[in-house]
DRENDO-1510 file (C-alpha; in Angstrom, 1 decimal, always signed):
<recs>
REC; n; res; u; v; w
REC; 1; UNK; -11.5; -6.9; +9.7 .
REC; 2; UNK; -8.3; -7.6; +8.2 .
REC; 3; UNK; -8.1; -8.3; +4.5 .
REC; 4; UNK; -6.0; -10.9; +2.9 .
REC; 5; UNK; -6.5; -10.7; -1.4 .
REC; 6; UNK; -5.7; -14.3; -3.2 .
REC; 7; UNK; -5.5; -14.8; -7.4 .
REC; 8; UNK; -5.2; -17.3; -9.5 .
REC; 9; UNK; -2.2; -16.3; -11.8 .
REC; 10; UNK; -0.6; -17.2; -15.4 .
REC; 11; UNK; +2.7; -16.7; -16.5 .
REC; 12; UNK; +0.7; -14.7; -19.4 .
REC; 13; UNK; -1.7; -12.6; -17.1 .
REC; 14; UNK; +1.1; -13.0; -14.0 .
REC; 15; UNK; +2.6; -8.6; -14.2 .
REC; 16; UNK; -1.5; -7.2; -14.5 .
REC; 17; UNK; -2.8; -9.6; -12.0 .
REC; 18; UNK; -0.3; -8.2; -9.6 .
REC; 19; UNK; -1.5; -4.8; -10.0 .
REC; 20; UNK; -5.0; -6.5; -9.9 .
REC; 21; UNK; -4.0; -8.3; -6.4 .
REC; 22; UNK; -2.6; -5.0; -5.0 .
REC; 23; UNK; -5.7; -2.9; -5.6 .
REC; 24; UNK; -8.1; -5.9; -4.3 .
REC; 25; UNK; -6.1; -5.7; -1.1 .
REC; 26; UNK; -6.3; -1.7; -0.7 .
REC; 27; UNK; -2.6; -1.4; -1.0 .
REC; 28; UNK; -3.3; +2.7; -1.5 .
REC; 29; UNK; -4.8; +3.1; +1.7 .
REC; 30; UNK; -1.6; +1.4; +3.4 .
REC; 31; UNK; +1.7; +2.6; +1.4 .
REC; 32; UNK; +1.3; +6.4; +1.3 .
REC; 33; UNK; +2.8; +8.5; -1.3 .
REC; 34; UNK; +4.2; +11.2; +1.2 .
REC; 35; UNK; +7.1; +8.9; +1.7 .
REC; 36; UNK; +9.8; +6.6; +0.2 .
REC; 37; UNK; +8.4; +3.0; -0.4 .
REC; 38; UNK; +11.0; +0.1; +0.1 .
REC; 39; UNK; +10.6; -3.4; -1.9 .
REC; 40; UNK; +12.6; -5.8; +0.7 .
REC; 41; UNK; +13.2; -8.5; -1.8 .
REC; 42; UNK; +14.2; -11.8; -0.2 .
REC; 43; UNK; +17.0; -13.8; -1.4 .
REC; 44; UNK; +17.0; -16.9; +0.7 .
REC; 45; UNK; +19.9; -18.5; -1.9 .
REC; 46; UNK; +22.3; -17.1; -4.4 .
REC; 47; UNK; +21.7; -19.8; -6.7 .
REC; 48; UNK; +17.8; -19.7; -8.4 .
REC; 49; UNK; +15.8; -22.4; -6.9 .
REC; 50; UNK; +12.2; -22.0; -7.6 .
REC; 51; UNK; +9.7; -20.8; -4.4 .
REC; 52; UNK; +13.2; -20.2; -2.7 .
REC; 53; UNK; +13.7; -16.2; -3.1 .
REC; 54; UNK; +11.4; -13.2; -4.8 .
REC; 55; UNK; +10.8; -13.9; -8.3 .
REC; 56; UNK; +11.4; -11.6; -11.2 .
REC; 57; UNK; +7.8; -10.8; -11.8 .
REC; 58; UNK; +6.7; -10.9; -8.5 .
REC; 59; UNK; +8.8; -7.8; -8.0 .
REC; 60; UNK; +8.2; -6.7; -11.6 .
REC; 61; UNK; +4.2; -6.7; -11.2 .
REC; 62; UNK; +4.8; -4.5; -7.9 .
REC; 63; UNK; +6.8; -2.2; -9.8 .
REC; 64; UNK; +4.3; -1.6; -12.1 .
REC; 65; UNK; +1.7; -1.7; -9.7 .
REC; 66; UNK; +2.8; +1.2; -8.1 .
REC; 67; UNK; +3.8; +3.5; -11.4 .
REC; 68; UNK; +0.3; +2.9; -12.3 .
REC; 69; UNK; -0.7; +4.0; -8.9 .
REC; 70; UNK; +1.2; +7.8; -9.5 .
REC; 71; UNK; +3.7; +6.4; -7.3 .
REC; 72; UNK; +7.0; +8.4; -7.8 .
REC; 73; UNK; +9.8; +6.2; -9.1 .
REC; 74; UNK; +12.6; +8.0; -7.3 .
REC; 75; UNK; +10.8; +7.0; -4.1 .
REC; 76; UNK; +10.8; +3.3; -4.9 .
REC; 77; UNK; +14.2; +1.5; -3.4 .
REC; 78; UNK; +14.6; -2.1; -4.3 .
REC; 79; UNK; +16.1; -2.9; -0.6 .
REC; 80; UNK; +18.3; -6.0; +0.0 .
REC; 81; UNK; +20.2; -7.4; +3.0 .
REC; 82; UNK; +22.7; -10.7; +3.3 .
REC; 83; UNK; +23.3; -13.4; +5.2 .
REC; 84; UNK; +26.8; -15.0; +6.8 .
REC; 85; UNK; +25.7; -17.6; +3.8 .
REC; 86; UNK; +24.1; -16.0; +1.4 .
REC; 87; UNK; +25.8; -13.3; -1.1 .
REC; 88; UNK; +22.9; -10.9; -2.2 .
REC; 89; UNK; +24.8; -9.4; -5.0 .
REC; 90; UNK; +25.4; -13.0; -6.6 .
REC; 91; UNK; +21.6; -13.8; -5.6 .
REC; 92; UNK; +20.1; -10.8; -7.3 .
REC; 93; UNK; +22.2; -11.6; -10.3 .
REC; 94; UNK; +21.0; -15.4; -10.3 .
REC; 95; UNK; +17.2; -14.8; -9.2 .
REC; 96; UNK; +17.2; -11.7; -12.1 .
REC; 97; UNK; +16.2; -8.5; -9.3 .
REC; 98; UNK; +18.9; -6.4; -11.0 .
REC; 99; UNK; +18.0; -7.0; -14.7 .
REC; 100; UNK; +14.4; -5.5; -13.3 .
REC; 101; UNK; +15.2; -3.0; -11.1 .
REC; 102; UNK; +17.7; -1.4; -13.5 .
REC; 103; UNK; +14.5; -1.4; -16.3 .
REC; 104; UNK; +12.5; +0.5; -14.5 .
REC; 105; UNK; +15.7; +2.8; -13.2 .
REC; 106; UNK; +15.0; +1.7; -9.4 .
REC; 107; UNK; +17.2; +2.4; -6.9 .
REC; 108; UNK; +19.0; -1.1; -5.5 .
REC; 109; UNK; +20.4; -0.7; -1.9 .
REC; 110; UNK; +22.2; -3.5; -0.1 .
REC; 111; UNK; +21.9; -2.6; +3.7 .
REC; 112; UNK; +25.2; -4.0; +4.4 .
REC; 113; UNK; +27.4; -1.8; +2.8 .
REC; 114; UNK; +29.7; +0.6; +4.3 .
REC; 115; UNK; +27.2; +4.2; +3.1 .
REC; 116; UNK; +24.0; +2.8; +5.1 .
REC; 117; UNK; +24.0; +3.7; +8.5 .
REC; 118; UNK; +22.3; +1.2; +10.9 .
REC; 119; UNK; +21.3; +3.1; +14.7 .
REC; 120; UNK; +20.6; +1.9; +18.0 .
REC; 121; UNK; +16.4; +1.7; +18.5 .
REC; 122; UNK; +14.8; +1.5; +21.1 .
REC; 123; UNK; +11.2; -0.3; +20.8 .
REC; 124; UNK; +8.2; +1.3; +22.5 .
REC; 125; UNK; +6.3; -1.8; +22.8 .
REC; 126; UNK; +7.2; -4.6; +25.0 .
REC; 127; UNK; +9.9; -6.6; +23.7 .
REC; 128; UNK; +9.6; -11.1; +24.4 .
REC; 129; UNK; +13.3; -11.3; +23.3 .
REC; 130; UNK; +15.0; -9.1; +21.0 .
REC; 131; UNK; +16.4; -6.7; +24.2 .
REC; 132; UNK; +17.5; -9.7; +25.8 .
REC; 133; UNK; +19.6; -11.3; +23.2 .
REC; 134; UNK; +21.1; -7.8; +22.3 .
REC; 135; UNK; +21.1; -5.8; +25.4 .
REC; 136; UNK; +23.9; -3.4; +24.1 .
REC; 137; UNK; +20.8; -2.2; +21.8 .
REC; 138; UNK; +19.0; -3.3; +19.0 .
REC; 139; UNK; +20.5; -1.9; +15.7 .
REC; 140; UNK; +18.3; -1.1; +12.7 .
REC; 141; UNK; +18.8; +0.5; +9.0 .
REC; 142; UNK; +18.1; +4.5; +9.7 .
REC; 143; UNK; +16.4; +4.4; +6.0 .
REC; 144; UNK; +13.9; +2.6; +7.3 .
REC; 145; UNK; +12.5; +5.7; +9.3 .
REC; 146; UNK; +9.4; +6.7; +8.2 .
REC; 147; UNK; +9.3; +5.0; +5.3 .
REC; 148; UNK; +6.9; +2.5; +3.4 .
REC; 149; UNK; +7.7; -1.4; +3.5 .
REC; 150; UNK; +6.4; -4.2; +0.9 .
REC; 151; UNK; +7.6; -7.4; +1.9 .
REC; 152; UNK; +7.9; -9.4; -1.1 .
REC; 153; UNK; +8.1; -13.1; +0.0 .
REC; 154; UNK; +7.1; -16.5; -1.5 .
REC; 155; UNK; +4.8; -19.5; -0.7 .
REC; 156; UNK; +7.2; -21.8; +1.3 .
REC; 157; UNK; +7.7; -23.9; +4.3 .
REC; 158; UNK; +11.2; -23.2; +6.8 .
REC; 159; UNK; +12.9; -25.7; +8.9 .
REC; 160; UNK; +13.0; -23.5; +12.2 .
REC; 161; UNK; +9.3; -22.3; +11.6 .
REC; 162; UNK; +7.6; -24.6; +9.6 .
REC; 163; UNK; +6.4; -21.5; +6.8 .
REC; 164; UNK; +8.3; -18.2; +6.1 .
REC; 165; UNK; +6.3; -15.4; +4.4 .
REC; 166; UNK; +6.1; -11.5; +5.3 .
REC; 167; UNK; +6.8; -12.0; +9.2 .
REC; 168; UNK; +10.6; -13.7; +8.4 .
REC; 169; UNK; +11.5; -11.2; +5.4 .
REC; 170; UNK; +11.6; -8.5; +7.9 .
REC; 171; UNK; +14.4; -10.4; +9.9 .
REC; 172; UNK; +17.2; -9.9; +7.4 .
REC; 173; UNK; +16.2; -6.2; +6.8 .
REC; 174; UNK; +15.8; -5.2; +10.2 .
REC; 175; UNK; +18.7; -7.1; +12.1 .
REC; 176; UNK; +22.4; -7.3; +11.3 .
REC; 177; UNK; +24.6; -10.5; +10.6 .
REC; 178; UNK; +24.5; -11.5; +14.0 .
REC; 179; UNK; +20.4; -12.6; +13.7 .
REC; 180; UNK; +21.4; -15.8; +14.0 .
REC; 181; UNK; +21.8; -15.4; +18.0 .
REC; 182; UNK; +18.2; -15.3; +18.1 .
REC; 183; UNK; +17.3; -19.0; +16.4 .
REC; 184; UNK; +16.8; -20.6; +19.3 .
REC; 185; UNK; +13.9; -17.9; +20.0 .
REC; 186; UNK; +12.7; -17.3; +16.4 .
REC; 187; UNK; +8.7; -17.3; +16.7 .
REC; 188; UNK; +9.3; -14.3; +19.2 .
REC; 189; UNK; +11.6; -12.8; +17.7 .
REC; 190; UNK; +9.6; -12.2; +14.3 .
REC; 191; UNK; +6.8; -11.1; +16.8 .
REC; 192; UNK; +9.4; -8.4; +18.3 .
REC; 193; UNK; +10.5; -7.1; +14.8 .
REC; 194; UNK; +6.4; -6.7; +13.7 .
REC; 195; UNK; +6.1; -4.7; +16.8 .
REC; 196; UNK; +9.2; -2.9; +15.8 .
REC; 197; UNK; +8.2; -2.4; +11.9 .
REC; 198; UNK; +4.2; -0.7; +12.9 .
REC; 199; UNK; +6.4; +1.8; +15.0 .
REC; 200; UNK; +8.7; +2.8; +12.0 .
REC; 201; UNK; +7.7; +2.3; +8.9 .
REC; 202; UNK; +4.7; +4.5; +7.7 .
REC; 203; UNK; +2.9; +1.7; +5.6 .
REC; 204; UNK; +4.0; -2.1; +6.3 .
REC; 205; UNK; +2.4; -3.9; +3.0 .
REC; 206; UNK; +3.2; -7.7; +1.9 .
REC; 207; UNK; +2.4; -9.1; -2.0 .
REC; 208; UNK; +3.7; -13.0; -1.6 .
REC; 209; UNK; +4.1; -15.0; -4.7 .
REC; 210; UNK; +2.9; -19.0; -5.2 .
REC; 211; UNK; +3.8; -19.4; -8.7 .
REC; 212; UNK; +6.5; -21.6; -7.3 .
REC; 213; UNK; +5.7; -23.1; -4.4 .
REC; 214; UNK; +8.3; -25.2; -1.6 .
REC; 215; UNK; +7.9; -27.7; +0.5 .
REC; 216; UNK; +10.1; -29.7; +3.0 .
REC; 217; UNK; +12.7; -28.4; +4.6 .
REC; 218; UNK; +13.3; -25.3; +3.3 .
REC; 219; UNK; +13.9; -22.2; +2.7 .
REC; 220; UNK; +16.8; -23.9; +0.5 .
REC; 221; UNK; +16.2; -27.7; +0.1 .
REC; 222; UNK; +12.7; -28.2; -1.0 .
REC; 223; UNK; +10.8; -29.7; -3.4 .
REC; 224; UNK; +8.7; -27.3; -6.0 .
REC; 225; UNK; +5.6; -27.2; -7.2 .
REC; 226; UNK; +3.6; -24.9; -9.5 .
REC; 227; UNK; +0.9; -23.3; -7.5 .
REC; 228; UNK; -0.3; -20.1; -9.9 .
REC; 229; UNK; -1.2; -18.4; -6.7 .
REC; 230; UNK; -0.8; -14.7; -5.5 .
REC; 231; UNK; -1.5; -13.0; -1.8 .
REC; 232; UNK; -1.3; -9.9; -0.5 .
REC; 233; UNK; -2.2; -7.8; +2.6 .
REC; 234; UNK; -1.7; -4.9; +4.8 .
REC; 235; UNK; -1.3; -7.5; +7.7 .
REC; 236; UNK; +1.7; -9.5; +8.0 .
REC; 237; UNK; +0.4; -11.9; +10.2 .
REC; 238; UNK; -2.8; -12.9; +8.2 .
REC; 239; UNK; -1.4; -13.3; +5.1 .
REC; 240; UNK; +1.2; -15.4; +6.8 .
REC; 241; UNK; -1.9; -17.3; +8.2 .
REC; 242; UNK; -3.2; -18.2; +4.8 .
REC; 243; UNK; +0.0; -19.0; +3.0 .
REC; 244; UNK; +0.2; -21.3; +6.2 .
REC; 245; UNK; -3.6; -22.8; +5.6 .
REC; 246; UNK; -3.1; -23.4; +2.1 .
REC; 247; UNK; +0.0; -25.4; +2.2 .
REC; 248; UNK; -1.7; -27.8; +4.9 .
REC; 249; UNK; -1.1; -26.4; +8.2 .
REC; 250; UNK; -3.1; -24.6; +11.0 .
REC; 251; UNK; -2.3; -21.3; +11.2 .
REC; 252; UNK; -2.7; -20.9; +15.2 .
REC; 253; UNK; -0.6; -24.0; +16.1 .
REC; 254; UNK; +2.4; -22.2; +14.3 .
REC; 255; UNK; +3.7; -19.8; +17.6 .
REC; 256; UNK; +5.0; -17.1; +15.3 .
REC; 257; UNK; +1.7; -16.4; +13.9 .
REC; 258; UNK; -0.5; -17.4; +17.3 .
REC; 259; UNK; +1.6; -14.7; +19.7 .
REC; 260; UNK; +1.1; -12.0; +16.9 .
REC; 261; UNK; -2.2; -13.0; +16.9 .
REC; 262; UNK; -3.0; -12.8; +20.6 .
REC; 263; UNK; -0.8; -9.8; +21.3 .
REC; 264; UNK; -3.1; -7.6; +18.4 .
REC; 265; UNK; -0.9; -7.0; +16.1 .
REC; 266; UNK; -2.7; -8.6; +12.9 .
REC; 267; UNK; -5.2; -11.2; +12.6 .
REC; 268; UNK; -4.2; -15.1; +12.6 .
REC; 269; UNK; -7.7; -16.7; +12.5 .
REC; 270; UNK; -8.6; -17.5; +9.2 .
REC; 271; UNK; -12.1; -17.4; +9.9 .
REC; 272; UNK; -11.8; -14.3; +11.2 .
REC; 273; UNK; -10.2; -12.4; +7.7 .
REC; 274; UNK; -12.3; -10.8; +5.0 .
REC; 275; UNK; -10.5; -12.9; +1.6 .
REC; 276; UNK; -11.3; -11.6; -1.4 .
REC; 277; UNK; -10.9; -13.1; -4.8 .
REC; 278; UNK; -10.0; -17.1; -4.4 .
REC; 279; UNK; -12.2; -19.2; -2.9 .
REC; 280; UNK; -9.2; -20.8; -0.3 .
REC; 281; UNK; -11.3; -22.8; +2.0 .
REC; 282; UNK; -10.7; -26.2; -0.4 .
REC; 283; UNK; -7.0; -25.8; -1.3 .
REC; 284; UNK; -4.8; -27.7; +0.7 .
REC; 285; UNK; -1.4; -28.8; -0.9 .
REC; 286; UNK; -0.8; -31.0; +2.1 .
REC; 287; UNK; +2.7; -30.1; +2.6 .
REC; 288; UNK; +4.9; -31.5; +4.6 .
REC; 289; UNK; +7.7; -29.2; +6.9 .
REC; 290; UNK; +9.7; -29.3; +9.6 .
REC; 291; UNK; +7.8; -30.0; +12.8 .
REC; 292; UNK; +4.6; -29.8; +10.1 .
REC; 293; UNK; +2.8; -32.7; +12.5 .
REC; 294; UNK; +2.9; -30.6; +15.4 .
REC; 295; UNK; +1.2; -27.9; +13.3 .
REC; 296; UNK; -2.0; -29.6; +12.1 .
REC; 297; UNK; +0.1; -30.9; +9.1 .
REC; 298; UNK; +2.6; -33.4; +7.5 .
REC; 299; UNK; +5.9; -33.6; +9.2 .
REC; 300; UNK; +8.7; -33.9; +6.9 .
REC; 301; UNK; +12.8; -35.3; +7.9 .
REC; 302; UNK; +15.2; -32.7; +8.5 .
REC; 303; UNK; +18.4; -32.4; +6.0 .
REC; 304; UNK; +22.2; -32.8; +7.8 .
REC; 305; UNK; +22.4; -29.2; +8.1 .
REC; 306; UNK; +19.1; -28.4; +9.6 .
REC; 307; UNK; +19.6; -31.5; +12.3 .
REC; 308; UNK; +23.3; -29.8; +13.2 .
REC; 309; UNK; +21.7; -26.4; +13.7 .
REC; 310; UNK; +18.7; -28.3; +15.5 .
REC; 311; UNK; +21.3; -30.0; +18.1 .
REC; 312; UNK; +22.7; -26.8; +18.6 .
REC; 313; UNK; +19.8; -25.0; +19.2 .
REC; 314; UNK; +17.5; -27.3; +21.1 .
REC; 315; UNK; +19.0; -30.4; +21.5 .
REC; 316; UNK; +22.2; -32.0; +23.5 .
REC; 317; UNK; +24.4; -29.3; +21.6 .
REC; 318; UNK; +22.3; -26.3; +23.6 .
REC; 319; UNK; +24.9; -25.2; +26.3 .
REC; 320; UNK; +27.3; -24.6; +23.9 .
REC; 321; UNK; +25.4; -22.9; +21.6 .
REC; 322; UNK; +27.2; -19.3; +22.5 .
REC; 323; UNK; +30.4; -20.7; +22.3 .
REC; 324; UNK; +30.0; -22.5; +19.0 .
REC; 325; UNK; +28.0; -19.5; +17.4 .
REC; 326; UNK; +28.8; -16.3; +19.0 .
REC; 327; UNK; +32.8; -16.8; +19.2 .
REC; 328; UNK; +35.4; -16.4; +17.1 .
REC; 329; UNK; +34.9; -19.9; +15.9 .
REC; 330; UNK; +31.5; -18.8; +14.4 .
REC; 331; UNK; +33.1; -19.3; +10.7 .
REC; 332; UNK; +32.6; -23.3; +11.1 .
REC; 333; UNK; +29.3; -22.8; +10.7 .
REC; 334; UNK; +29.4; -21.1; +7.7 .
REC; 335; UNK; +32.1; -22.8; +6.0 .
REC; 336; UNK; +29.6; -26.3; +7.0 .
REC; 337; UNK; +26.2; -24.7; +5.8 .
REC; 338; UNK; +27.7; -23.3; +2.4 .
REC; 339; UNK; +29.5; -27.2; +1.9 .
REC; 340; UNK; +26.6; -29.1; +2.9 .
REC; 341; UNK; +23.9; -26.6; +0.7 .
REC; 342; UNK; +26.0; -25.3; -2.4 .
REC; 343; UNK; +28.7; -28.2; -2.8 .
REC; 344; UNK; +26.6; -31.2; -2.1 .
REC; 345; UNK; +22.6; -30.5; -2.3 .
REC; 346; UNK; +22.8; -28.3; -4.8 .
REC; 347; UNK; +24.5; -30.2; -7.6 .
REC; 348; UNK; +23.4; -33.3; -6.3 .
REC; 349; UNK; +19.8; -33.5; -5.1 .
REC; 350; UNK; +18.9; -29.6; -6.4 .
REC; 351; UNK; +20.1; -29.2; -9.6 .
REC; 352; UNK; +17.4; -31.8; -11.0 .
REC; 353; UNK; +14.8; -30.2; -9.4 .
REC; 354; UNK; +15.6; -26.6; -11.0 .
REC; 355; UNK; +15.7; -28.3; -14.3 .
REC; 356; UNK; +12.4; -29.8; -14.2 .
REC; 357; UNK; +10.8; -26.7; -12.5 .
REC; 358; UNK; +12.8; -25.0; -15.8 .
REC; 359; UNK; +10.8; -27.2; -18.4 .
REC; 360; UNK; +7.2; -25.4; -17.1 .
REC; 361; UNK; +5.4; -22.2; -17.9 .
REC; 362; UNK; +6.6; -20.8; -15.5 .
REC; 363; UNK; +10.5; -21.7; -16.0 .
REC; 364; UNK; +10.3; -20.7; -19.4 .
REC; 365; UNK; +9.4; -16.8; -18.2 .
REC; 366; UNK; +12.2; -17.1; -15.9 .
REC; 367; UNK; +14.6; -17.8; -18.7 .
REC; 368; UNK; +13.5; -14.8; -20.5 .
REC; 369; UNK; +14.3; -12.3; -17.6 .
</recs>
């Protein structure tokens, strides 16, 4: 029976009840210490926006967690990837990853640049899409061979599949720029890169943090909450089927985590999941998302952006989706997504949001990374 662990956390108790989380969820058992151990930090915005990217001591308390575990620090990487919007070395700058990383003398590695070798892999297990959409071959990051992963998401909803958690942080580490070909068939990709990640990586481990919380349409444009929550698991997709039951959804309407689910590889039944430590089966936030109704929850409205890319992808826009993606003209999109997000929602709608989230507990040992 798969395990999912859940704390109540304070930003006073917040760095031992990691290490208190980790343990409760067997994380020794998982990530072994015959091998290199990678902390795939997700920055889903270069700005700070609370619940939008891996907090400071989220990936602090894990840090620590595994020095006091007789983990060796030289095997610890700090691993980051970027997007064709998103700058990761202004992100981990913004969302403080380097200030802690560089404490505890942690290697940082940004998968994109020119010394990390990506290679052509080719899956044992049956792919839905992944070989489809690249059929000149799928191209990973050679470090991950044989190495240890901890996903380190956070407790959020995502306008193309309604929550992101552990599943989606693999998709930035284990696919080049080019991942956005696959939108249109996200829930199977995410299932194609699990299947990918239990044939690499020695240990797949994921410690999600709900001190901030989003909801709407995220991963950028949400509203957040303070939640004082922690998960973590050795299985992807049950810890990505409670994040998805406490924020107000069922877990098995959201295809990502129903096709892991019924192809075996994790567990997707609440009911079915050994939870130690929080009681969950009363905490509902009742969030709303992006095709939330359709989910067993609250359906929220779509920003300008996400309705574009929604045209695009599934609407009248769909057959010319290569040309306006895939092409040279590809750079429109980027140039509209980085206007609409960091010169308009940001300062505008954003900006207030960050500054009231600032004025709580939790903002306050923000300001003090």
């Amino acid at each position: 029976m798969s395990k999912v662990a859940v704390v109540k956390t304070s930003p006073e108790t917040v760095i031992d009840d990691y290490t208190r989380l980790m343990r409760m969820a067997e994380f020794q058992n998982v990530v072994t210490k015959d091998a290199a151990t990678c902390l795939k930090i997700n920055i889903s915005w270069e700005k700070f926006f609370p619940a939008c990217s891996t907090t400071p001591w989220q990936l602090e308390g894990v840090i620590q967690a595994l020095l006091a575990g007789g983990y060796d620090r030289n095997s610890i990487k700090g691993v980051h990837n970027r997007t064709v919007v998103v700058n990761a070395e202004k992100g981990e700058v913004a969302n403080k990853h380097k200030p802690v990383l560089e404490k505890y003398g942690i290697a940082n590695i940004h998968l994109y640049r020119p010394e990390i070798e990506w290679v052509r892999y080719e899956p044992k297990g049956k792919m839905l899409v992944l070989d489809k959409i690249f059929p000149e071959g799928i191209r990973i990051p050679k470090i991950f061979f044989g190495t240890n992963v901890i996903h380190l998401p956070t407790v959020k909803t995502h306008v193309f599949t309604v929550i992101t958690g552990a599943m989606k942080n693999a998709f930035g580490g284990l696919l080049n720029e080019k991942r956005h070909y696959t939108h249109s068939v996200i829930h199977e990709t995410l299932v194609d890169l699990l299947t990918i990640q239990k044939e690499i990586h020695k240990g797949v481990f994921a410690v999600m943090d709900g001190t901030f919380a989003g909801e709407g349409p995220g991963p950028r444009c949400m509203t957040p909450h303070v939640k004082n929550i922690l998960l973590a698991s050795s299985d992807q997709v049950a810890i990505d089927a409670v994040s998805a039951k406490i924020q107000g959804f069922d877990p098995l309407k959201i295809d990502f985590i129903r096709i892991a689910h019924e192809k075996g590889l994790g567990c997707g039944d609440v009911r079915e999941l050994e939870i130690v430590g929080e009681d969950i089966s009363k905490i509902n936030y009742g969030f709303c998302a992006v095709n939330g109704g359709r989910s067993g929850g609250k359906e929220c409205g779509r920003t300008f952006a996400s309705r574009g890319q929604h045209m695009i992808y599934h609407g009248w826009l769909k057959p010319l989706e290569k040309y306006l993606l895939q092409t040279a003209i590809v750079p429109w999109s980027y140039v509209a997504s980085r206007f609409y997000h960091d010169v308009y929602w940001y300062p505008f709608k954003g900006k207030k949001l960050v500054d009231k989230m600032l004025q709580t507990e939790w903002g306050n040992l923000f300001l003090k990374y």
